[in-house]
Each structure stands twice: as structure tokens, then as C-alpha cells.
C-alpha positions in Angstrom: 119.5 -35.6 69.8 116.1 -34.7 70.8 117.4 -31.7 72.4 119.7 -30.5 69.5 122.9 -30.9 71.0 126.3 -30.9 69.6 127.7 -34.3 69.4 124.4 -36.1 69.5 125.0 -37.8 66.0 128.1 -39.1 67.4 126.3 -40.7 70.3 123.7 -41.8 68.1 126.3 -43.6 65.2 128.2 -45.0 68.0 125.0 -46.7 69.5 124.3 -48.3 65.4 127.5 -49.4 65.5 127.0 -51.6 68.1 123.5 -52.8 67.6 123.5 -52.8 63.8 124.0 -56.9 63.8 120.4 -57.1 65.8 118.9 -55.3 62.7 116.6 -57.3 59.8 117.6 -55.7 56.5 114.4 -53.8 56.6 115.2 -51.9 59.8 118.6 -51.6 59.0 118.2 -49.6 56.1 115.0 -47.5 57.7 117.6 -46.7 60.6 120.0 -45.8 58.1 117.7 -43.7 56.2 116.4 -41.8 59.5 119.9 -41.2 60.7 120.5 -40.0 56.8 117.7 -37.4 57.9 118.7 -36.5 61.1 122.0 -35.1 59.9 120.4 -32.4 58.3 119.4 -30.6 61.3 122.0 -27.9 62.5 123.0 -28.7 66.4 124.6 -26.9 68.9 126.1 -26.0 71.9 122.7 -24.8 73.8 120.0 -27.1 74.3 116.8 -26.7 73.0 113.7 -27.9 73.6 112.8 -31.6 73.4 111.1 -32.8 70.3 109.6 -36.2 69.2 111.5 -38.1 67.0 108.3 -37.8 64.1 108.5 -34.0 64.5 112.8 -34.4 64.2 112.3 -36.1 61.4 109.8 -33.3 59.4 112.0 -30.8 60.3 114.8 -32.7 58.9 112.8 -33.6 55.4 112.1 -29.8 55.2 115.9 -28.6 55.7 116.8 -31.4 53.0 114.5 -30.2 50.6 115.4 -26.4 50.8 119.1 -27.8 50.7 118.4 -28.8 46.8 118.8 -26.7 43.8 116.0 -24.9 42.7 116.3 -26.8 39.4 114.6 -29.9 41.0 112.0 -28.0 42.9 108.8 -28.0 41.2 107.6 -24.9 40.0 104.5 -23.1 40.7 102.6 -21.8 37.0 100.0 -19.7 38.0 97.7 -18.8 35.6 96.1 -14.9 36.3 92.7 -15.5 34.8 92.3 -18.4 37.3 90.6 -16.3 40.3 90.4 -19.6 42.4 93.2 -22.1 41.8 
């Protein structure tokens, strides 16, 4: 997955699957959480270059927040006579 490939989510459910008994609650739901993230980013057929699973992971947030409506975005008021905010 670290190398955006396609069918790295497959590899990586498959490998939950059969370790998901060894998991306290706690980690089980932060690995399902992560692997909730980590389907946001787009793979493919060419590799790419290998990134840490923290920098994955902010990528990932960033993809899921532009993924919502704009409705549940917070918007920006800017105020014109405010010369430094």
C-alpha cells in the first residue's frame, strides 16, 4: 500500500482478516479506523513512490475532507477592515 498499488487494500483486508482475533478492542477499532482512511487514497496500476504510513494517513484525512459537501466545511468570514487577521 505504501507504494499505491492496485489491489493493496485487498492484501491489506485479507491480512485483518486473519489477525483480527489477536486485536484488544482498542486496536481493533484504531486498525479499523486507519484502514477506513486508507481507502480514500486513489491506487493504481504504476507504482509510486514509498511513503510512511503517518504521511498515508494525512493524505488520506485530506482526500476525505475535500470528499464532503461544502455544507459541512467551515467557512471563512473575512472581515475587510481587518488589515491583519
Amino acid at each position: 500500500l505504501s507504494r499505491q498499488l492496485s489491489g493493496a487494500m485487498e492484501h491489506l483486508e485479507r491480512g485483518f482478516d486473519l489477525a483480527r482475533h489477536l486485536f484488544t478492542a482498542s486496536d481493533y477499532f484504531t486498525v479499523m479506523n486507519r484502514h477506513r482512511l486508507l481507502r480514500q487514497l486513489p491506487l493504481s496500476d504504476t507504482p509510486t513512490h514509498a511513503e510512511a504510513l503517518a504521511a498515508m494517513l494525512t493524505s488520506a484525512k485530506v482526500i476525505e475532507r475535500m470528499k464532503q459537501p461544502e455544507k459541512t466545511r467551515q467557512t471563512y468570514l473575512h472581515d475587510p477592515k481587518d488589515t491583519y487577521g
